[in-house]
Backbone as ProteinMPNN parsed JSONL, in Angstrom:
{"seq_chain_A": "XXXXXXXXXXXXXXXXXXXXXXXXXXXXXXXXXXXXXXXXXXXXXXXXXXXXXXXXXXXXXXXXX", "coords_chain_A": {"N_chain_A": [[-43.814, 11.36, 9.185], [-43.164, 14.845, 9.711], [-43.003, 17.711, 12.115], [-42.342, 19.974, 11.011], [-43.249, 23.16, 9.22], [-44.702, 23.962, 6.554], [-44.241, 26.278, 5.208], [-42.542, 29.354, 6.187], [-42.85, 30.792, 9.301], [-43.169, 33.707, 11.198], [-42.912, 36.143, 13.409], [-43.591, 39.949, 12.673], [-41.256, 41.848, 13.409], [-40.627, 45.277, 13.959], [-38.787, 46.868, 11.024], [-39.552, 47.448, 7.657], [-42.491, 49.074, 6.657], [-45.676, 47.865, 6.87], [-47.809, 46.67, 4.622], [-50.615, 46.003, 5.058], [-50.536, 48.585, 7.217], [-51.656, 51.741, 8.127], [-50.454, 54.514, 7.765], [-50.848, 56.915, 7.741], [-52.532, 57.292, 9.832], [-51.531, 56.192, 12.155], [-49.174, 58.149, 12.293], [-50.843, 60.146, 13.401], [-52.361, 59.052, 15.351], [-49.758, 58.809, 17.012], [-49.331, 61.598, 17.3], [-51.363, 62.637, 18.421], [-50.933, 60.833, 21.049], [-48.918, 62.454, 22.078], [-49.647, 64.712, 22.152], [-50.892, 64.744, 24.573], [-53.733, 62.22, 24.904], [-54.159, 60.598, 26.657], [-53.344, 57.816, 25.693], [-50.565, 55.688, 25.591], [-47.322, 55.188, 23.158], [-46.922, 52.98, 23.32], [-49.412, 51.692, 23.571], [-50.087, 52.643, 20.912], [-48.705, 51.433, 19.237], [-49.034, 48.471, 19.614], [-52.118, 48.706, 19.039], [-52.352, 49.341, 16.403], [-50.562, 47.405, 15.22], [-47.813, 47.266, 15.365], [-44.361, 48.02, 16.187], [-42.866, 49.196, 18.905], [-40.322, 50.581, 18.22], [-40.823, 50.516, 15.341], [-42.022, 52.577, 15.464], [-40.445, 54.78, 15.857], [-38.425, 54.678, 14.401], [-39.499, 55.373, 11.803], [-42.096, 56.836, 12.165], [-41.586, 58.952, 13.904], [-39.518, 60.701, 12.463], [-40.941, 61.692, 10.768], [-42.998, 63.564, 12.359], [-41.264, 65.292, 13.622], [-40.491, 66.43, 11.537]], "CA_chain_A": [[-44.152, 12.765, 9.021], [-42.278, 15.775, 10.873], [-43.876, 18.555, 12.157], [-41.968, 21.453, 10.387], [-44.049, 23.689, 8.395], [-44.436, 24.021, 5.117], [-43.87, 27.741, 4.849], [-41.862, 29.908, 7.346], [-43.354, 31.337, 9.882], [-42.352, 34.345, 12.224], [-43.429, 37.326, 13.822], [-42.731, 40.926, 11.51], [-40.977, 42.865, 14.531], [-39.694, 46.429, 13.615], [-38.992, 46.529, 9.42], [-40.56, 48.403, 7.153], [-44.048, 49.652, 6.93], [-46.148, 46.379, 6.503], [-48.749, 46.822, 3.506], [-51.714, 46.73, 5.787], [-50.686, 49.67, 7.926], [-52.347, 52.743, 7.431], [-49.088, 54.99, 7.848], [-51.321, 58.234, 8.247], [-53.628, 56.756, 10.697], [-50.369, 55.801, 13.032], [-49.008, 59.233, 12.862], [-52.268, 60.738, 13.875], [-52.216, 58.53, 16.913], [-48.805, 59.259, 17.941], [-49.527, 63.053, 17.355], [-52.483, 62.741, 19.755], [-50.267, 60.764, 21.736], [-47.812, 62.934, 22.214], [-49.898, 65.753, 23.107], [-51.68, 64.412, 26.158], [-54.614, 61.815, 24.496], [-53.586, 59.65, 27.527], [-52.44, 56.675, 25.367], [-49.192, 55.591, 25.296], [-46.765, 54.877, 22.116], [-47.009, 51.236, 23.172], [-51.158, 51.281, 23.219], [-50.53, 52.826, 19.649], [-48.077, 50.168, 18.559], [-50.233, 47.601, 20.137], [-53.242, 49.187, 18.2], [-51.873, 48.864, 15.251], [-49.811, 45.64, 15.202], [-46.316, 47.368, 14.847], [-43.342, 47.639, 17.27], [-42.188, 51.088, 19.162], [-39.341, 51.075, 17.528], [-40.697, 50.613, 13.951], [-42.702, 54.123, 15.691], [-39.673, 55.521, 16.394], [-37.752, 55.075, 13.35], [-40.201, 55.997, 10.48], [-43.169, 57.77, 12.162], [-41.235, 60.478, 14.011], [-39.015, 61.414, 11.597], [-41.785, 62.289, 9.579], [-43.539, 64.056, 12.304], [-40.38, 65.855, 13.726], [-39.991, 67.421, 10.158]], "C_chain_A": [[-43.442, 13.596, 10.071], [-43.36, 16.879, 10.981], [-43.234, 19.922, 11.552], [-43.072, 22.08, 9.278], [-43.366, 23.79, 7.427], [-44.04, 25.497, 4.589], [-43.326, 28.094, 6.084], [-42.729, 30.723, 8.269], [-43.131, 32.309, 10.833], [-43.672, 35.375, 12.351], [-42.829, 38.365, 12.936], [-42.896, 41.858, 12.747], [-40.276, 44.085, 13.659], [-39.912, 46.01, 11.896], [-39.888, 47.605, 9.001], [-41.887, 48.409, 7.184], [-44.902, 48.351, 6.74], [-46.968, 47.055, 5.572], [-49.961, 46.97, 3.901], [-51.7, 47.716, 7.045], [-51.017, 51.164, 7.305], [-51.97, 53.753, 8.315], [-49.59, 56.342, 8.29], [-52.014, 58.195, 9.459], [-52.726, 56.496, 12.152], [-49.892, 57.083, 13.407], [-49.858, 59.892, 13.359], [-52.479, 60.446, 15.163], [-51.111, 58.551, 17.474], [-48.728, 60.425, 18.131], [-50.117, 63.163, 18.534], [-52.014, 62.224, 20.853], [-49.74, 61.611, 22.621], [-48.527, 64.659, 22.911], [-51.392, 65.629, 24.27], [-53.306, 63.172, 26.084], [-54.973, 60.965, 25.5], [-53.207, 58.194, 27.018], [-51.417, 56.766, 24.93], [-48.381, 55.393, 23.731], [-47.004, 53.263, 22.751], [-48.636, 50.693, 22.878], [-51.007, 51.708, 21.798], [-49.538, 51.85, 19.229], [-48.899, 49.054, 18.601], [-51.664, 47.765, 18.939], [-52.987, 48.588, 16.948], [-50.917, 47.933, 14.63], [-48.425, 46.095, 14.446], [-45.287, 47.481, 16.676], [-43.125, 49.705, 17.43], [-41.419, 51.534, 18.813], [-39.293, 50.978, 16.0], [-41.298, 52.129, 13.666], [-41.591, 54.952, 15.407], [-38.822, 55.417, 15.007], [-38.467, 55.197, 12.222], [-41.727, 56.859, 11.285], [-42.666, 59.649, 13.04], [-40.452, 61.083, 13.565], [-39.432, 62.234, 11.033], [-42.744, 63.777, 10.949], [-42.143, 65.769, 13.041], [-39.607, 66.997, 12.518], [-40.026, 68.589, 9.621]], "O_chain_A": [[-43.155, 13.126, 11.172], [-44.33, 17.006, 10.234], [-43.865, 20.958, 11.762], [-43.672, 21.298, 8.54], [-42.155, 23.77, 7.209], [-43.519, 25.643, 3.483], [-43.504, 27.359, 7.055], [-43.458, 31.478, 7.626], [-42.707, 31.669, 11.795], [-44.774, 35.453, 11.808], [-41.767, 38.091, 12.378], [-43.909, 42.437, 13.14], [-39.461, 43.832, 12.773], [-40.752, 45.224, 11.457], [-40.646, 48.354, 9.619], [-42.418, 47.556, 7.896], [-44.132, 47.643, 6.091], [-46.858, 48.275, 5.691], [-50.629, 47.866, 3.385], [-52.649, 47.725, 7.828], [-50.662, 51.579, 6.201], [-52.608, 54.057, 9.323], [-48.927, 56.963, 9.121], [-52.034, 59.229, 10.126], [-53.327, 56.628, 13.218], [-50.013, 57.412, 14.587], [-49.248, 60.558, 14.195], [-52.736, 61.28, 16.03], [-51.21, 58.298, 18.675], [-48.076, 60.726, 19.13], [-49.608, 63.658, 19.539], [-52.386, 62.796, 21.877], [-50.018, 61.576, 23.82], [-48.074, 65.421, 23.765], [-52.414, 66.265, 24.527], [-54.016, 63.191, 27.089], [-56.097, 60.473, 25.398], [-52.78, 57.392, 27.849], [-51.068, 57.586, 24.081], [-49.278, 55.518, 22.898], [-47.432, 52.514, 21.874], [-49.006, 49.707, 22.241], [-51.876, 51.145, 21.132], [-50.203, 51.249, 18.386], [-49.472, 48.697, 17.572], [-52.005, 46.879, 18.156], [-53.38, 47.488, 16.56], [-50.669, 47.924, 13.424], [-47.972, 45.627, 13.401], [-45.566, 47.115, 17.818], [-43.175, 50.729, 16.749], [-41.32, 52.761, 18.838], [-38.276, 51.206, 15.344], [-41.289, 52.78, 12.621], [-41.801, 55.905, 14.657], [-38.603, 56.552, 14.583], [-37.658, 55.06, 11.305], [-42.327, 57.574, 10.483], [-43.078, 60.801, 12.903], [-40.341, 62.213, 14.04], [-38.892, 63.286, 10.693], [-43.071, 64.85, 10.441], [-42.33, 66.968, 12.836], [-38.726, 67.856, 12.552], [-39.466, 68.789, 8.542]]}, "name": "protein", "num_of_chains": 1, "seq": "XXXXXXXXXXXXXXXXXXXXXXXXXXXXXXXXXXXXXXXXXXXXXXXXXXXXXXXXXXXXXXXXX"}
């Protein structure tokens, strides 16, 4: 027997939106972020189990708009 798994396994760094993120709920917390809430973009990445740079390329586009 080997130990490789039977399915692949990784981390989902950066990439598109995952299916359980709740895309309004993210901008909302980088809004509040952003104007003094005292948490960081990394406590809201963190929060919500995405990367700062999946923040940075689809949530402030949208709020920058």
């Amino acid at each position: 027997m080997s130990d490789i798994p039977q399915q692949r396994q990784y981390n989902r760094l950066g990439g598109r939106p995952g299916l359980g993120v709740d895309f309004r709920a993210v901008c909302d917390a980088v809004l509040q972020a952003r104007n003094g809430s005292g948490e960081t973009i990394t406590d809201v990445a963190t929060r919500f189990g995405v990367s700062r740079g999946w923040i940075y390329k689809w949530v402030y586009p949208v709020l920058n708009a």
